[in-house]
Structure formats: structure tokens, C-alpha cells
N, CA, C and O of each residue as an XYZ file, in Angstrom:
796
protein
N    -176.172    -43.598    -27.447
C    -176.475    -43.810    -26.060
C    -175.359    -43.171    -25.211
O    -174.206    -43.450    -25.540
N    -175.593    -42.173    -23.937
C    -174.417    -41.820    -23.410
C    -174.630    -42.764    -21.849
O    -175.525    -43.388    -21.280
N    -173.065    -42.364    -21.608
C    -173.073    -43.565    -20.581
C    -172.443    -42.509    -19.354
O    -171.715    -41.631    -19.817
N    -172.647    -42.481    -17.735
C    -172.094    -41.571    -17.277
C    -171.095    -42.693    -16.425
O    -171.568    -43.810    -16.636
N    -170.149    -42.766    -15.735
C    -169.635    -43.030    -14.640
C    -169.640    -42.974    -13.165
O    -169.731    -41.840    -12.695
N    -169.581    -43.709    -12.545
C    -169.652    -43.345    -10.894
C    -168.383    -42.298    -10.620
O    -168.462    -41.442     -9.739
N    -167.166    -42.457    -11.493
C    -165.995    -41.616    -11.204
C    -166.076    -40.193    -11.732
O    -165.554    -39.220    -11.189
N    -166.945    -40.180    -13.099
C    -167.411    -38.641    -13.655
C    -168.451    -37.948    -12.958
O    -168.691    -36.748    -13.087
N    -169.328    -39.101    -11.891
C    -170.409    -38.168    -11.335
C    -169.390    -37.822    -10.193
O    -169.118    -36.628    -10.315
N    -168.808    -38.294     -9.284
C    -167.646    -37.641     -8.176
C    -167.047    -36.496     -8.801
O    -166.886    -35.428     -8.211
N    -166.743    -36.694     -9.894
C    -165.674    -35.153    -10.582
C    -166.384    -34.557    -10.705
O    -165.894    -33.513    -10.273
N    -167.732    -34.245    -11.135
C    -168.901    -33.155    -10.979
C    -169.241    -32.896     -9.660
O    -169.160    -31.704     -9.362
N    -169.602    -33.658     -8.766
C    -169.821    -33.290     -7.098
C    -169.045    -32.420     -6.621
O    -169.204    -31.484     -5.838
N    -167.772    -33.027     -7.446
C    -166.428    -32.638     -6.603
C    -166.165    -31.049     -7.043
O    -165.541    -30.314     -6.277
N    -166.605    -30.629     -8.140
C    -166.351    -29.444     -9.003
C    -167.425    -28.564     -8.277
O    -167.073    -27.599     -7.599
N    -168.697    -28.901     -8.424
C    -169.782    -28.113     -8.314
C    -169.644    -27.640     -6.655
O    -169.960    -26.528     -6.232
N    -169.073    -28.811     -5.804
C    -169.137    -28.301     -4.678
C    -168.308    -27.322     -4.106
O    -168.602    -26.655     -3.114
N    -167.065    -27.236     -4.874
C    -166.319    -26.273     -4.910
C    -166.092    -24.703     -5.404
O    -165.223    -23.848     -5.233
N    -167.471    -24.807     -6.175
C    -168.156    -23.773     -6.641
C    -166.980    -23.554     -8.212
O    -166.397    -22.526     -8.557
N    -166.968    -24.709     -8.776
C    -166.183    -24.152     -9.732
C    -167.128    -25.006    -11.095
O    -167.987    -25.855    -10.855
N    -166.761    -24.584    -12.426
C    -167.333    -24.806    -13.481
C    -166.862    -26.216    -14.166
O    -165.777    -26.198    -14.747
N    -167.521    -27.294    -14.140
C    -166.862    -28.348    -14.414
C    -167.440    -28.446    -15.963
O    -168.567    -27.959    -16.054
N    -167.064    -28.816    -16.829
C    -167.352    -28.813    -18.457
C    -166.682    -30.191    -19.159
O    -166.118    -30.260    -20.251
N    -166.949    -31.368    -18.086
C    -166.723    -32.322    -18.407
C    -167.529    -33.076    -19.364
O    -168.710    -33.168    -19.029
N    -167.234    -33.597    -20.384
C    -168.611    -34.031    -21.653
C    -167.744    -35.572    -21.581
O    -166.551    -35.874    -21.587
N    -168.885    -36.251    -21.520
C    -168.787    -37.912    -20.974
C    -169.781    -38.543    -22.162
O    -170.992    -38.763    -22.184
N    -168.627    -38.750    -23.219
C    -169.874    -39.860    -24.030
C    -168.784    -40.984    -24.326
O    -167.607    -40.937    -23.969
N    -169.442    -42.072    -25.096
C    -168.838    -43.505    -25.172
C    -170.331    -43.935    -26.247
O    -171.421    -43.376    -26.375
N    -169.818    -44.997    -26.789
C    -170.902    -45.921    -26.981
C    -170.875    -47.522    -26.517
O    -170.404    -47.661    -25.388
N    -171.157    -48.362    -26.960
C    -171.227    -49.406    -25.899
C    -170.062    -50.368    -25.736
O    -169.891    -51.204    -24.850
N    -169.373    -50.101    -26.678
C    -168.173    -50.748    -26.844
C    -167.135    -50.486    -25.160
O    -166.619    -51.259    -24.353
N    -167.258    -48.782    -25.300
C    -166.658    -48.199    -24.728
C    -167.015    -48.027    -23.143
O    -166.345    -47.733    -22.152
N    -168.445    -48.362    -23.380
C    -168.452    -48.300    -21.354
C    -168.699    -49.583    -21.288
O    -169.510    -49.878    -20.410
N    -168.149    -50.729    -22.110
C    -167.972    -51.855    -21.555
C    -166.929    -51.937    -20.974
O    -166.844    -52.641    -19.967
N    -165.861    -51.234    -21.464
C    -164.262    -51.451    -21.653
C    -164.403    -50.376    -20.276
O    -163.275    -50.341    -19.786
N    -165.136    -49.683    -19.640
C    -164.973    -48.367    -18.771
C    -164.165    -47.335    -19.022
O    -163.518    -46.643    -18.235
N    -164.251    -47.293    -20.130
C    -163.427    -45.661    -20.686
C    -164.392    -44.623    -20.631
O    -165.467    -44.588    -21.229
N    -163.765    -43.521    -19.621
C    -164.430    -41.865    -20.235
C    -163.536    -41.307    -20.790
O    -162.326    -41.510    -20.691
N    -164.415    -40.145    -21.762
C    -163.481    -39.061    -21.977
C    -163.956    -37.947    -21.678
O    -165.125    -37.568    -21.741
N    -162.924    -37.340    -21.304
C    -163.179    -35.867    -20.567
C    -162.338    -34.544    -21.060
O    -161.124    -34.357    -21.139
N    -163.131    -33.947    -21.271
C    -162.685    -32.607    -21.311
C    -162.607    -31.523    -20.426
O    -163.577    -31.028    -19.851
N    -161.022    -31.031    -20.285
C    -160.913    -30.296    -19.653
C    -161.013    -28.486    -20.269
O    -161.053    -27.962    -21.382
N    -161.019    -28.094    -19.146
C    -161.601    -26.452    -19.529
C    -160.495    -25.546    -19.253
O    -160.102    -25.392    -18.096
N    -159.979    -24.949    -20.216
C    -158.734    -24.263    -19.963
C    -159.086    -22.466    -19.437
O    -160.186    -21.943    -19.616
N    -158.067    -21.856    -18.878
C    -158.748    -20.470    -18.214
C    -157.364    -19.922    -19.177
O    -156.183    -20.253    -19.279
N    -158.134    -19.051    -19.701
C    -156.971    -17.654    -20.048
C    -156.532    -16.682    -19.246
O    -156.716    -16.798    -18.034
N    -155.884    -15.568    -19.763
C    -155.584    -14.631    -18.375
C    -156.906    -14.103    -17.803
O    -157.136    -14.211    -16.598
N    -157.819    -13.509    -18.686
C    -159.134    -12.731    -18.692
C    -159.845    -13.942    -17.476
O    -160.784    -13.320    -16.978
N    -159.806    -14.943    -17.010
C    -160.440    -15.541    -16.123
C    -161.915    -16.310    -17.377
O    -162.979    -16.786    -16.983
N    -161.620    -16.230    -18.324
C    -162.611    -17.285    -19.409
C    -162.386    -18.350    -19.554
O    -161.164    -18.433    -19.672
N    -163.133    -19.943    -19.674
C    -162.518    -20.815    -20.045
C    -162.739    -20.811    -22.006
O    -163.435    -19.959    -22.559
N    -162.173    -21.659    -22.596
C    -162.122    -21.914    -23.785
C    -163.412    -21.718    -24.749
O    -163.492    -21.733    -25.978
N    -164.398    -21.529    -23.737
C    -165.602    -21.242    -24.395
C    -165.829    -19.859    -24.519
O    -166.721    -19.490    -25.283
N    -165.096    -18.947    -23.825
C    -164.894    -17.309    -23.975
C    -166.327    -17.431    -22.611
O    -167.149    -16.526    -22.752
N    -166.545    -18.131    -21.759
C    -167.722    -18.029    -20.688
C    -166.886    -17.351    -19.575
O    -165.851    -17.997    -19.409
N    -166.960    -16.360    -18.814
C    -166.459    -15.823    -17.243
C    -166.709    -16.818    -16.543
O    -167.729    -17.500    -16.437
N    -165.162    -16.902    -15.794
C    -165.230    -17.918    -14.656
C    -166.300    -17.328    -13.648
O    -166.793    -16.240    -13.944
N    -166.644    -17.866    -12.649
C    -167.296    -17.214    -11.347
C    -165.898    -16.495    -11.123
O    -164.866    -16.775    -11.732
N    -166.066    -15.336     -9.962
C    -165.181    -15.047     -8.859
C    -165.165    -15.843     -7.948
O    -166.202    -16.191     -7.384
N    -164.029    -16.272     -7.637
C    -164.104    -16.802     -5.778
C    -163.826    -16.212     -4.643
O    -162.758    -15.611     -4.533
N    -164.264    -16.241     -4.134
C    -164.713    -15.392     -3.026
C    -163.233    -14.758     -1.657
O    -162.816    -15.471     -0.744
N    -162.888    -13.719     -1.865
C    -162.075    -13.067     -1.767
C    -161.222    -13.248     -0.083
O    -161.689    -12.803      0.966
N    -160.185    -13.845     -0.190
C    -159.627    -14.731      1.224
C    -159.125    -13.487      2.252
O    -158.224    -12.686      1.999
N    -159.528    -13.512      2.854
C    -158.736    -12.461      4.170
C    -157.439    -12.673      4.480
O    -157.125    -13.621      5.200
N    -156.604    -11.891      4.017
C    -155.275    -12.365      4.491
C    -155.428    -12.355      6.122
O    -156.399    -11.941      6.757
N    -154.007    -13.016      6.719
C    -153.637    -13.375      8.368
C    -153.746    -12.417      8.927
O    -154.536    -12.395      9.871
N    -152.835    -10.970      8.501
C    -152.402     -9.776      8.979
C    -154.194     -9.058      9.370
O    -154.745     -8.806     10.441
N    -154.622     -8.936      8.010
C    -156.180     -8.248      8.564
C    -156.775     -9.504      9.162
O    -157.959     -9.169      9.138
N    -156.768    -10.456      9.570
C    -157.373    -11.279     10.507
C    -156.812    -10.816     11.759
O    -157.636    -10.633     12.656
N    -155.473    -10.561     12.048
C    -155.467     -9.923     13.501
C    -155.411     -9.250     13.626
O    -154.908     -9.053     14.732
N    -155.798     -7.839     12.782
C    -155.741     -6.895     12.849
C    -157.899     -6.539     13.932
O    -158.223     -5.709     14.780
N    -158.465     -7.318     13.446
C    -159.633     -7.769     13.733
C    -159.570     -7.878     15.016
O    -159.913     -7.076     15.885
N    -159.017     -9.136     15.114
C    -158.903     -9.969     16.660
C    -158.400     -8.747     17.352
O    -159.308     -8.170     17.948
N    -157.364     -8.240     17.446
C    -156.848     -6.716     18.331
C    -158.073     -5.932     18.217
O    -158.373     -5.455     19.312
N    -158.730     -5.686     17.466
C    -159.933     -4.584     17.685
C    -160.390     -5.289     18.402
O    -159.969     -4.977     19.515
N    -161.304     -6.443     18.492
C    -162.872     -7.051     18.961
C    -162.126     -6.943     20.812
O    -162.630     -6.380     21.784
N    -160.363     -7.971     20.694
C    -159.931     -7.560     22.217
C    -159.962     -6.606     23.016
O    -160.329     -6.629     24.191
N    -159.364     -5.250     22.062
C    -159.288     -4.092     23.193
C    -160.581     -3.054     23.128
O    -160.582     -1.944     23.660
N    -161.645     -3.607     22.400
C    -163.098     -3.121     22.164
C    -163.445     -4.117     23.451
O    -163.996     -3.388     24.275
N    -163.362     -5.438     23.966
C    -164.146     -6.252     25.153
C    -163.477     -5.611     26.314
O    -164.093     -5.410     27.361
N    -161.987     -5.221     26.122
C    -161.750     -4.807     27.522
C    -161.979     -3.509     28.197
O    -161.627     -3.100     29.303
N    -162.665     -2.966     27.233
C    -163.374     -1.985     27.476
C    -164.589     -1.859     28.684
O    -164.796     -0.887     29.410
N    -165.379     -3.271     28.652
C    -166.217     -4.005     29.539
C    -165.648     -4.145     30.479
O    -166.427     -4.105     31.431
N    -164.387     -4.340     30.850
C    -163.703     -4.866     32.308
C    -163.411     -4.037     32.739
O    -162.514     -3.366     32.227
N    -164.147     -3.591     34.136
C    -163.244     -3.128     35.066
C    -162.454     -3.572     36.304
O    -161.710     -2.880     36.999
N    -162.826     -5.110     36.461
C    -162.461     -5.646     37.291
C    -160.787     -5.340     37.219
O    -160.318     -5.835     36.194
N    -159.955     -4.770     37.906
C    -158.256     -4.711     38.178
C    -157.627     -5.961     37.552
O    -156.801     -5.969     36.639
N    -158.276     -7.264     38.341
C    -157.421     -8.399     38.553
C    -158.186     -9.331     36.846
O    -157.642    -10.241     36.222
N    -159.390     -8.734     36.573
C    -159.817     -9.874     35.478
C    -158.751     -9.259     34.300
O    -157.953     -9.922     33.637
N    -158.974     -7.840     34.243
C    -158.267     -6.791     33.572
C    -156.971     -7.688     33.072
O    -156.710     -7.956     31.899
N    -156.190     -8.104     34.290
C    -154.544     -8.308     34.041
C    -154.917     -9.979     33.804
O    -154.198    -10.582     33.007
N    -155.857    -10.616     34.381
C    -155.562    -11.900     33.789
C    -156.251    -11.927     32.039
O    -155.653    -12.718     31.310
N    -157.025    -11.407     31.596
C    -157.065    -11.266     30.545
C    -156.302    -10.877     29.569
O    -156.149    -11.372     28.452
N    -155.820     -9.937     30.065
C    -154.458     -9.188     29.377
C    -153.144    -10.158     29.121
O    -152.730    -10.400     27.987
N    -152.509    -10.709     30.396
C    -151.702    -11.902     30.310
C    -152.097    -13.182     29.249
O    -151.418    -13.873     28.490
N    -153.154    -13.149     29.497
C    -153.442    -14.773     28.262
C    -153.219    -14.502     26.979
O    -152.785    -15.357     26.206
N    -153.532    -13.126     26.582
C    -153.611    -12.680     25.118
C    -152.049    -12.722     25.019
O    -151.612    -13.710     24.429
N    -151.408    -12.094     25.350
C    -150.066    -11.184     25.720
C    -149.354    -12.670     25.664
O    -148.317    -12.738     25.005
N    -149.732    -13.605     26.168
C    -148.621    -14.972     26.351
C    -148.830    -15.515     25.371
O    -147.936    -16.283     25.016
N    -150.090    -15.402     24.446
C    -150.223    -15.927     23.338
C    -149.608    -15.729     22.502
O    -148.968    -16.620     21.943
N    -149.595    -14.611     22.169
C    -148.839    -13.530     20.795
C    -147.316    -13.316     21.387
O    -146.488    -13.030     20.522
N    -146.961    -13.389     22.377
C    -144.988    -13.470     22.766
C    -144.817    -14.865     22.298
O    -143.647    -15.071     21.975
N    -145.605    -15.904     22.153
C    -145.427    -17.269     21.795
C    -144.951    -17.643     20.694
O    -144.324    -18.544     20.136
N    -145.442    -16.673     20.554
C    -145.839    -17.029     18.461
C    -145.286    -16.012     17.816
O    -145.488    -16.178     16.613
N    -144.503    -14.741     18.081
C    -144.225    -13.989     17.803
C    -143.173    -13.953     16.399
O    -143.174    -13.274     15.372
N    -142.088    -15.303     17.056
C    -141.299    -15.547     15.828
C    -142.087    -16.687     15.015
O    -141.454    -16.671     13.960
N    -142.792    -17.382     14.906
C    -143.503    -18.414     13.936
C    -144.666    -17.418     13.312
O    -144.812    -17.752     12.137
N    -145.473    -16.418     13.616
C    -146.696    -16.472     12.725
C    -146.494    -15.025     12.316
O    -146.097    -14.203     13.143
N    -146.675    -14.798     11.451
C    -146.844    -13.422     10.635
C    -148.192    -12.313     11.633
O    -149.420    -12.347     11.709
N    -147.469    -11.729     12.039
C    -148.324    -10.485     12.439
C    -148.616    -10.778     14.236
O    -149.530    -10.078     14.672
N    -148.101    -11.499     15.038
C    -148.229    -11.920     15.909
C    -146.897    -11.520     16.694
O    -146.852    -11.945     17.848
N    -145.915    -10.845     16.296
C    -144.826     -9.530     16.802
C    -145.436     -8.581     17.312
O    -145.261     -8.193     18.467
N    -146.291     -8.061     16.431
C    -147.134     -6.649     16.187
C    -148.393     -6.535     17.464
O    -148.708     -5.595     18.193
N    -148.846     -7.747     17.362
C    -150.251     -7.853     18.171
C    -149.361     -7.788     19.582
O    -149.578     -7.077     20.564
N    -148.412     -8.645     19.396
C    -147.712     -8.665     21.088
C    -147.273     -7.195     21.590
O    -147.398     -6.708     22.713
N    -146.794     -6.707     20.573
C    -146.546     -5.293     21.080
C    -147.399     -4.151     21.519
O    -147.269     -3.312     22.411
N    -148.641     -4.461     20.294
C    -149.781     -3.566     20.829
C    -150.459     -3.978     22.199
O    -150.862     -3.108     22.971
N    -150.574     -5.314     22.480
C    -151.109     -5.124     23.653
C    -150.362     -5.133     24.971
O    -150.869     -4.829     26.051
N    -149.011     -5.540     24.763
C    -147.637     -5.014     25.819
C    -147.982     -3.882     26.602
O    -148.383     -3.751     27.759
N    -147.633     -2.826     25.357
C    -147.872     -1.722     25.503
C    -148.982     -1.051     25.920
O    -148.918      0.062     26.443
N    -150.223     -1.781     25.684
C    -152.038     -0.895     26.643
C    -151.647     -1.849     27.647
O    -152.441     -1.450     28.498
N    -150.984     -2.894     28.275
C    -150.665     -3.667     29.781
C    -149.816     -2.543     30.388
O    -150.040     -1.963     31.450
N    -148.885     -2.349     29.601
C    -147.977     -1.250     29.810
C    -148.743      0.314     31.065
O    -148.842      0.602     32.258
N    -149.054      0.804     29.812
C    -149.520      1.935     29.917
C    -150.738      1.755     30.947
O    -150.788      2.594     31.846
N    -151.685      0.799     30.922
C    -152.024      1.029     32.063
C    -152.014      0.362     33.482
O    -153.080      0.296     34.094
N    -150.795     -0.167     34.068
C    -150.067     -0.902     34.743
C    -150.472      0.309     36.200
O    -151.240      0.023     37.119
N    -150.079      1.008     36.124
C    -150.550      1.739     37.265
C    -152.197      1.726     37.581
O    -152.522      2.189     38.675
N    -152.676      1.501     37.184
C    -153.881      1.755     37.413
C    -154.615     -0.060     38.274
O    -155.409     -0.536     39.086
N    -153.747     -0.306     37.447
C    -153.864     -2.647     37.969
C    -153.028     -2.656     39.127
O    -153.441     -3.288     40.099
N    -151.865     -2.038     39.205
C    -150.792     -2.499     40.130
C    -151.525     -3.130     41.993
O    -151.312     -4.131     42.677
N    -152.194     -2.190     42.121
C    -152.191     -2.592     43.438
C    -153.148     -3.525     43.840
O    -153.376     -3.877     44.998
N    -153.685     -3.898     42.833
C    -154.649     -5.084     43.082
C    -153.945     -6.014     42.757
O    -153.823     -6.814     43.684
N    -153.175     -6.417     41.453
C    -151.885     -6.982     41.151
C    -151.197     -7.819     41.784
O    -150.959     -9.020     41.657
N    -150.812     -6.753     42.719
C    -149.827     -7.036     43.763
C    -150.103     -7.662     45.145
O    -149.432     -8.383     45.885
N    -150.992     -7.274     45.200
C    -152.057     -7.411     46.415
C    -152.470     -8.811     46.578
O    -152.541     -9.430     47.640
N    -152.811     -9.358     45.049
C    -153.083    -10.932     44.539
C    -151.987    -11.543     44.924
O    -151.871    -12.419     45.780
N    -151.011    -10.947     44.121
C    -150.127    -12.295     44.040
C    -149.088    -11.745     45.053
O    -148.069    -12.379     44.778
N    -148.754    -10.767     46.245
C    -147.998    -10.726     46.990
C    -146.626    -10.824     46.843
O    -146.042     -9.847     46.374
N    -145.880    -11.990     47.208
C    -144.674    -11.845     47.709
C    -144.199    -12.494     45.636
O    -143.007    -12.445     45.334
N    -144.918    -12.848     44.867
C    -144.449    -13.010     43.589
C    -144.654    -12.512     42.486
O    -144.956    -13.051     41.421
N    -144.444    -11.186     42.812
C    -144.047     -9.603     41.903
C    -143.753    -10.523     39.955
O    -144.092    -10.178     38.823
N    -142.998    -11.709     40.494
C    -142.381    -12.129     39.038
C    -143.141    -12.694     37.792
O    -142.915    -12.949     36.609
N    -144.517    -12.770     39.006
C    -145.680    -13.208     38.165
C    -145.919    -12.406     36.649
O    -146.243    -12.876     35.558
N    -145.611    -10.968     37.077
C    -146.261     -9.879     36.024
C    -144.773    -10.088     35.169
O    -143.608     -9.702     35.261
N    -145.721    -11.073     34.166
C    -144.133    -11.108     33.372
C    -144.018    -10.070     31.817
O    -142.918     -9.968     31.274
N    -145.257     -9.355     31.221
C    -145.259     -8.684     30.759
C    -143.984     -7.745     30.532
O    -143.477     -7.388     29.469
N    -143.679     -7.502     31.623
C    -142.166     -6.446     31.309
C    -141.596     -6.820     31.109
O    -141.136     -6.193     30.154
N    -140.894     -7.818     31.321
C    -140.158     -8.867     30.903
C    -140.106     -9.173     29.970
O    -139.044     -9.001     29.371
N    -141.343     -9.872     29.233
C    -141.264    -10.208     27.863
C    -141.259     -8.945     26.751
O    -140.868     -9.075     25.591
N    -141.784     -7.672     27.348
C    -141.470     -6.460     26.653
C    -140.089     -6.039     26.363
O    -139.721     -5.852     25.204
N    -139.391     -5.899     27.274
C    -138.331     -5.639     27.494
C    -137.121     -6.653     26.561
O    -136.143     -6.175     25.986
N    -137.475     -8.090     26.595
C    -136.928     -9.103     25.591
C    -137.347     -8.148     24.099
O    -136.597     -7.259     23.697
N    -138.277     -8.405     23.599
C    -139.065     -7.946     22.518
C    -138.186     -6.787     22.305
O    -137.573     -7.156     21.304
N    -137.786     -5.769     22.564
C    -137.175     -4.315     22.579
C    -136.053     -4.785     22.013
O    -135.662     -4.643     20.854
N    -135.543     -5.379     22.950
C    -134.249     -6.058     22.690
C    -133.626     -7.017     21.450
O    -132.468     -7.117     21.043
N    -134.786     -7.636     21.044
C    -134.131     -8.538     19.701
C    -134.541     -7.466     18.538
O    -134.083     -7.729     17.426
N    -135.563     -5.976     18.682
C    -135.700     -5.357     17.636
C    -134.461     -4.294     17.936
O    -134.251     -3.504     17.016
N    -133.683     -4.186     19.012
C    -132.375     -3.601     18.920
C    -133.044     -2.224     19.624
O    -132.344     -1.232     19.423
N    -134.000     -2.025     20.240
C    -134.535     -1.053     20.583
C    -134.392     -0.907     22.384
O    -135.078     -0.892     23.406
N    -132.584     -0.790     21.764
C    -132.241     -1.097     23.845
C    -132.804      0.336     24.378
O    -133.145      0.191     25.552
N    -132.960      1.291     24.054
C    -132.820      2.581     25.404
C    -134.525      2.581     25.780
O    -134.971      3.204     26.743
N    -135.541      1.614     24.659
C    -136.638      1.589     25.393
C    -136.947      0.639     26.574
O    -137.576      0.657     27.633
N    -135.937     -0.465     25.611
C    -135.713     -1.604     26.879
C    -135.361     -1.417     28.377
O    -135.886     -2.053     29.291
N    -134.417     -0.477     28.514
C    -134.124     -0.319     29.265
C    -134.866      0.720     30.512
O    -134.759      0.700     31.738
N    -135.602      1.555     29.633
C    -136.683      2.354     30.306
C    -138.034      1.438     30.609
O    -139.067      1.909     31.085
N    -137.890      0.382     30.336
C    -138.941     -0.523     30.416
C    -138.655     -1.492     31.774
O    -139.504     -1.948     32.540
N    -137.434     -1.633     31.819
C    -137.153     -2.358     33.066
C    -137.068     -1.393     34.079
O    -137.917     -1.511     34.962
N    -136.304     -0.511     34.183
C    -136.222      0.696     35.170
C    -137.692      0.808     35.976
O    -137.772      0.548     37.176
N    -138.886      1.241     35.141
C    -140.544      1.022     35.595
C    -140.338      0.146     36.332
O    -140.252      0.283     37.553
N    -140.237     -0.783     35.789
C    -140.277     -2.728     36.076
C    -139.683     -2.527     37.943
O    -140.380     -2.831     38.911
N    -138.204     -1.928     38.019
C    -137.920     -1.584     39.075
C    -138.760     -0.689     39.981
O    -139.083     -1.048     41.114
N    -139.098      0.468     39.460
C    -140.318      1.301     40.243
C    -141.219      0.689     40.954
O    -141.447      0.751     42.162
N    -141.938     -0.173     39.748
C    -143.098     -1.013     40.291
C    -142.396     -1.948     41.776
O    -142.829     -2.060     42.923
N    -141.708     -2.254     41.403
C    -141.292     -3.504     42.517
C    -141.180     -5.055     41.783
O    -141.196     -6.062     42.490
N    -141.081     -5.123     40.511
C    -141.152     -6.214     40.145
C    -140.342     -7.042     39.640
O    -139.620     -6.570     38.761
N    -140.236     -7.884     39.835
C    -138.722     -9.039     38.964
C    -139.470    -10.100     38.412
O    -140.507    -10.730     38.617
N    -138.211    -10.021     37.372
C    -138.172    -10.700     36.207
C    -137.949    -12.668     36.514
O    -138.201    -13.630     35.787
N    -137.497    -12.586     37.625
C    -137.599    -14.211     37.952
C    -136.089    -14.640     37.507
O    -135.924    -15.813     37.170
N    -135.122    -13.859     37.493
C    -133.764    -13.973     36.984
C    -132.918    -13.835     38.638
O    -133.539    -13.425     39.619
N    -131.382    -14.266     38.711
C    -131.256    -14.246     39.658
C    -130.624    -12.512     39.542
O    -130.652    -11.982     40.653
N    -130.180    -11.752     38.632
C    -130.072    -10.524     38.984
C    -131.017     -9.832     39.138
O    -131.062     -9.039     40.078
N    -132.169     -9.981     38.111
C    -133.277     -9.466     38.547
C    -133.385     -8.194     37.282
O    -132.481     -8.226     36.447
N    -134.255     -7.300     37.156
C    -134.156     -6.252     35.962
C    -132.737     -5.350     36.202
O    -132.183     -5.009     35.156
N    -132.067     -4.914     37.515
C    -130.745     -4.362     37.311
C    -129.981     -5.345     36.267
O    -129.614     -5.004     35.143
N    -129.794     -6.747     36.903
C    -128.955     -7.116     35.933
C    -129.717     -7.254     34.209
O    -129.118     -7.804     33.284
N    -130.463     -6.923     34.134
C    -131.095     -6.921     32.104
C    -130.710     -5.485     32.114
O    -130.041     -5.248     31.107
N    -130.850     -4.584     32.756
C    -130.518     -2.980     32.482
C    -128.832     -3.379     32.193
O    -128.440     -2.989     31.094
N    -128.112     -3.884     32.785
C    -126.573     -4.079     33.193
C    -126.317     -4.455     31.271
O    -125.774     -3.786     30.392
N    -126.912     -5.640     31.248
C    -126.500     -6.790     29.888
C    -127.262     -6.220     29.075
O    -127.257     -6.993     28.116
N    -128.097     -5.140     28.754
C    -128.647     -4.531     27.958
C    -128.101     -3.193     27.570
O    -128.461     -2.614     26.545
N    -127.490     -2.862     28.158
C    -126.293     -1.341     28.473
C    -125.156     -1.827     27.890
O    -124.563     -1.045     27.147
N    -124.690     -2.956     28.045
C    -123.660     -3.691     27.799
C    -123.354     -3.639     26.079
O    -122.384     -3.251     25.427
N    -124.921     -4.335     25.639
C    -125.196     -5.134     24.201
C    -125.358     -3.899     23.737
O    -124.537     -3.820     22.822
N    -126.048     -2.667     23.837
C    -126.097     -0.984     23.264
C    -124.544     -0.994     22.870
O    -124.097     -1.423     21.807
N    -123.817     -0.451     23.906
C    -122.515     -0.206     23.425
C    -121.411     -1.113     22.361
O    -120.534     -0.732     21.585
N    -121.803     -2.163     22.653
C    -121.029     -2.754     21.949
C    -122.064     -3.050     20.142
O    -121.428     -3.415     19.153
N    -123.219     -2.870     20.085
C    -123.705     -2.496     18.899
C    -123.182     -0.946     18.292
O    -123.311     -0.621     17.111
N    -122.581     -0.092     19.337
C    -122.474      1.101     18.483
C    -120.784      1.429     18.224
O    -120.093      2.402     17.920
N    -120.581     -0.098     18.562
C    -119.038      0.477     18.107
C    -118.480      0.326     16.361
O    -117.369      0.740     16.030
């Protein structure tokens, strides 16, 4: 007579639902599922991915690493903003992404990279937003913090002479950083930190 368990049918649920091969063999005779003993066998995997029966495991189904996950997310983004021409939706869209990925830049793997790529298309096309931009937010230039956080970013990868061509713009445009020197003084302390790295 075989006897099954409420705890051996969970370890099968639990297996099958996981899409994996459970080869649990549950017998007793009556002695034994009085006493509530199973026995179970487990299924060992070799290198070849066989268990002990020489049977092929399934494959499981192949995980996307993080990096090609945002590598994704950056396409599908600068594929939608393609749709915008609005100036002002343009830069508030741009900012949310952009504050996201400067956020996270030192905690998540690949979220340096994304910040930079889209820095840089805020960047590059900053002239083309500016005067609606500006126009919005008027007398608080410091809003557009993009350069800013670019310009940081440059800076902890040691990449002062872009940094510094990054604030200079920053000056062109008319814009500050919300500091009380303002981008002269990051050009100043960034000129500063160059030289004294190249001594």
C-alpha cells in the first residue's frame, strides 16, 4: 500500500511549479505512515545538467542580466523622445530620467552609464530647449541642474578639462548651479583639483 503525505504533495507543487524535476518516490507501509515517516529521494545533477537517472534536466529559462535591461530602457527612452516635440515636456522628461540614474549612479550597476548617455543628448541638445527653458522658469536658471550634475559626474571620473568645458556652456547659457560661487567657482575648484592630480 503506498501512502502519500500532505508535506510530499507541497514538495511536488513546490517543484513542479518551479518548473523543475522532482523524483521524489514516497512509499511506507502501514507501520510507517502511522509513525508519519517519508522517504525521499533526492535527484542529484552532474556537470552534463543529468540527474542520476542519466535524464536532461529542462533548461531554465535564460535571465537578462541588469546591464542589458538598461541597455533596453535607454533605447525604448530615447526611441519615445523622439515623439516629443514639445521644448518644455522635452526637458521635463529628460530631467526625471536624468535625476533618476544621477541617483543611483553609485548603488546600481549600469546606472553611471545611462546617466551619462542621457546627460549628454540633454546636453547636446540644450540649445534647441533653452529658450523655452528659460522662459518657464525665469529668474531660476538653477533649476536646469543637468550641468551640474554632469559636470560632478566628470569630475569623480577625473575627467576635469570636460568638466570644465561643461560648466563654461553652463556659463554661456546663463545658468547656475545653485552654489554661492556659482559655475566660476566649480571651474576655479576644478582647475584647482586638475593640477594638483598632475603633480
Amino acid at each position: 500500500m503506498y501512502w502519500i503525505s500532505v508535506s510530499a504533495l507541497a514538495a511536488v507543487a513546490y517543484f513542479y511549479s518551479k518548473g523543475k524535476k522532482c523524483a521524489a518516490a514516497v512509499k511506507g507501509d502501514e507501520s510507517s505512515a502511522k509513525a508519519g515517516s517519508v522517504k525521499e529521494e533526492s535527484v542529484q545533477q552532474d556537470e552534463a545538467g543529468k540527474d542520476s537517472s542519466g535524464v536532461p534536466e529542462p533548461e531554465d529559462t535564460p535571465v537578462k542580466d541588469e546591464q542589458a535591461e538598461k541597455t533596453d530602457d535607454s533605447n525604448q527612452f530615447l526611441a519615445s523622445m523622439a515623439h516629443v516635440s514639445d521644448p518644455l515636456e522635452r526637458h521635463a522628461r529628460y530631467m526625471d530620467e536624468i535625476d533618476r540614474a544621477y541617483k543611483k549612479r553609485n548603488i546600481e550597476d549600469g546606472m553611471r552609464d545611462l546617466f551619462l548617455e542621457y546627460a549628454q543628448h540633454y546636453v547636446s541638445e540644450f540649445s534647441s530647449l533653452k529658450d523655452a527653458v528659460l522662459k518657464q522658469f525665469g529668474d531660476n536658471p538653477k533649476l536646469v541642474t543637468v550641468f551640474k550634475q554632469l559636470a560632478i559626474v566628470y569630475e569623480e571620473s577625473q575627467l576635469y578639462d570636460r568638466a570644465i568645458e561643461l560648466c563654461e556652456a553652463a556659463i554661456g547659457y546663463g545658468l547656475e548651479d545653485g552654489t554661492k560661487t556659482g559655475y566660476p567657482g566649480r571651474v576655479a575648484r576644478i582647475k584647482k583639483k586638475s593640477a594638483n592630480s598632475n603633480r
